[in-house]
N, C-alpha and C positions, 0 to 999 in steps of 0.2 A: 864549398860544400864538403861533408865531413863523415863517411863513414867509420863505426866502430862493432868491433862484437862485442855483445854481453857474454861474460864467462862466467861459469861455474853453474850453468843450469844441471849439465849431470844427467842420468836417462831416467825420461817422466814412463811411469805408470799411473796403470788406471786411476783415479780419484784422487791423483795426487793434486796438490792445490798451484795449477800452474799459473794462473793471475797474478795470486800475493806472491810466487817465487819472483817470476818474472817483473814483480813494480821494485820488488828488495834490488834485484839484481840492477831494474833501469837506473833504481838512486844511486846505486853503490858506483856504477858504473861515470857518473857524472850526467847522466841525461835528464834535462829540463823541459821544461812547456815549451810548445811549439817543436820538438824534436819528433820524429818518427820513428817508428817499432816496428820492423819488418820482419818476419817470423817464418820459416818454413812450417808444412801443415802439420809435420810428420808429430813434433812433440805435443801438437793440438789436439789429433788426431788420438795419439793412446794415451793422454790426460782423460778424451771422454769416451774411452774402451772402444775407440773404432778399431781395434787389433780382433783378426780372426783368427781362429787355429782351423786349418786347412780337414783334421781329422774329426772335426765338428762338424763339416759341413756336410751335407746330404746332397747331389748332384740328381738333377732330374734329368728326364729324356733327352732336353732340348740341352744341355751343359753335355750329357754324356755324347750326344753327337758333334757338338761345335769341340770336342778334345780330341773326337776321332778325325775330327778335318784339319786339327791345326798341331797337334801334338801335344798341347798344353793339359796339364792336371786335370780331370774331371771336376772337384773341390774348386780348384781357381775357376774354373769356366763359370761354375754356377756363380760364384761372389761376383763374377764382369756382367754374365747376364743380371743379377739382383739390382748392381751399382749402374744399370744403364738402362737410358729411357730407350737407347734404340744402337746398333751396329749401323755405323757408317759407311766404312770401306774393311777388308779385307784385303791379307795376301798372306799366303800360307800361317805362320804362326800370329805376325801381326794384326792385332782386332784396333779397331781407332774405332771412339765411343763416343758414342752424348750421352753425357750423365746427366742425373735428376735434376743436378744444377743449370742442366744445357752447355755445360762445357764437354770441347771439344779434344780426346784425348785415347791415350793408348793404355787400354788394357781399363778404361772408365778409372783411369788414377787410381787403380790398387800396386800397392809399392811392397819390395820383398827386402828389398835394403836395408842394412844396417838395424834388422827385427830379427830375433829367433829362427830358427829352422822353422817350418811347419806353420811359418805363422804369415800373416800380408795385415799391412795397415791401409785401410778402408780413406778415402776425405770424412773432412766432417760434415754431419746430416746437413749442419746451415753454416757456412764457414763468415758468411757477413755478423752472425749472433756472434761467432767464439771470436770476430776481432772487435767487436761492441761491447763483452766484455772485458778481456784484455783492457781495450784502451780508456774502459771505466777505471778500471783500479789502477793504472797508468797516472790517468791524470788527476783520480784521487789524491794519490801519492806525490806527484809533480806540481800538483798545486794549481794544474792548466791544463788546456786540450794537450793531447798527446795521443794522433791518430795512428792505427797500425794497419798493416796490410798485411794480409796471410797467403804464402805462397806458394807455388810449389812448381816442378822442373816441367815444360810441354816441350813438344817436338812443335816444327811450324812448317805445312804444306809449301813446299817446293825451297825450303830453308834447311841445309844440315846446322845437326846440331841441335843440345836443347837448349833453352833458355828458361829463367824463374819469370812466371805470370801471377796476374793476381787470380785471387780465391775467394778470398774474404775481405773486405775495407770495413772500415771503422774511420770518422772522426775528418773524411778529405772524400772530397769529387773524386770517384775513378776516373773518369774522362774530363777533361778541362776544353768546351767549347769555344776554337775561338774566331767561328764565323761572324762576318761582320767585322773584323779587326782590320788593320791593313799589315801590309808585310815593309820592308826596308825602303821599297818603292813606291808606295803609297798604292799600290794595288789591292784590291780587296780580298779579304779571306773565305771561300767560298765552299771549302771543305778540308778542315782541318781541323779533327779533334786529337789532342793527345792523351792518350794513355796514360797517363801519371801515375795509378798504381803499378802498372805493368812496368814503365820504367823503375820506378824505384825497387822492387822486387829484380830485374833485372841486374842490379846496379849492384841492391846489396847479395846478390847471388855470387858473384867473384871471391865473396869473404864465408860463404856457405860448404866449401869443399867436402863430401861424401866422408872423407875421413877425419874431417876439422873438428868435428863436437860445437861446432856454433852456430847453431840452428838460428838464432836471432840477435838482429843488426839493427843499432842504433842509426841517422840518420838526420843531421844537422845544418843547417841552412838554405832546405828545401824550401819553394815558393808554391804550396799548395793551396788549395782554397777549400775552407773548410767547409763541409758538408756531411748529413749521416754516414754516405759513402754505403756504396752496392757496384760488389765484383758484377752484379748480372747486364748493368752497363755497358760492359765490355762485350758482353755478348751481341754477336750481330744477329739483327733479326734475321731469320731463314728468309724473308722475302727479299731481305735485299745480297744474298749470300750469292754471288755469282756461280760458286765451287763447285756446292751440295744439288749437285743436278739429279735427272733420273737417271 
């Protein structure tokens, strides 16, 4: 197996055309059909103006009292409340979120990193659409399937540390079912699905470094099984969620 970065994407703003940058880049780079595109959200994200300027925002009631309880901006409060279906947990300044997506996370994934002063980049509104595109002009270009996943850094409950999860699939199963299989011993498989997007976003998160400029990682002799591909997959249903108690 074979990771690489694409270089020379550069910092995307709004409307810039990050598809056709990104399929020039996967050709130039040497990558072919059946290769993978693993993408942080961040240059997806202000490709489709998910960037706020914090001096735009207007903060209601309910942001101006969740700032006074946790210390954070009034501005940001309201963008976590907007970007969240609902507050999870709580402890002093940390908010852990369900976003719109039903992903579970901190601060409902608004990111201050590596953007402007005054500014936070938003997820994307449907992050499985912006890797369906992607991986259209991908495999335009490639001449073949060329599936991506869009990712981006979570924290994970009783895990330090963060690691890169999926967002958005395109083009590969996020989860690869392999009940009913057998294992080494001829025992049967009775609960075990893999993450497949989550791992390869993991994987190529090692070549992602905050200060690297390579947002996105090519990915070469993976055994996925190709499929539309839906991060919401990944999502465990609340009925079966042990954690999310009252």
């Amino acid at each position: 197996m074979k990771f690489w970065p694409l270089t020379g994407l550069g910092e995307v703003r709004a409307g810039d055309p990050l598809t056709a940058d990104l399929a020039r880049l996967a050709a130039a780079s040497g990558m072919r059909a059946g290769d993978v595109l693993v993408i942080a959200h961040k240059p997806v994200s202000k490709a489709e103006g998910r960037v706020a300027r914090l001096a735009d925002v207007e903060p209601g009631e309910a942001a101006r009292r969740l700032a006074r309880e946790t210390g954070k901006e009034p501005e940001l409060c309201e963008l976590i409340l907007r970007e969240s279906r609902s507050i999870i947990r709580r402890r002093r300044s940390l908010l852990i979120c369900e976003t719109h997506h039903g992903f579970i996370c901190a601060n409902a994934g608004i990111d201050r990193s590596n953007t402007p002063d005054g500014t936070a980049v938003l997820l994307p509104v449907d992050p499985d659409a912006s890797a369906r595109a992607i991986s259209a002009a991908l495999s335009e270009e490639l001449r073949g399937l060329v599936p991506v996943v869009i990712c981006d850094t979570h924290g994970r409950a009783f895990r330090r540390g963060l690691v890169n999860v999926a967002i958005g699939v395109a083009g590969l199963r996020a989860v690869v079912d392999h009940r009913g299989g057998r294992d080494r011993e001829g025992r049967a498989l009775v609960a075990t699905d893999q993450a497949m997007a989550d791992e390869l976003s993991a994987a190529a998160g090692m070549l992602m470094g905050k200060d690297a400029g390579t947002p996105a990682i090519a990915c070469r002799g993976v055994e996925f099984v190709a499929g539309r591909g839906d991060a919401g997959d990944l999502v465990r249903d609340p009925d079966e969620d042990l954690f999310r108690g009252d």
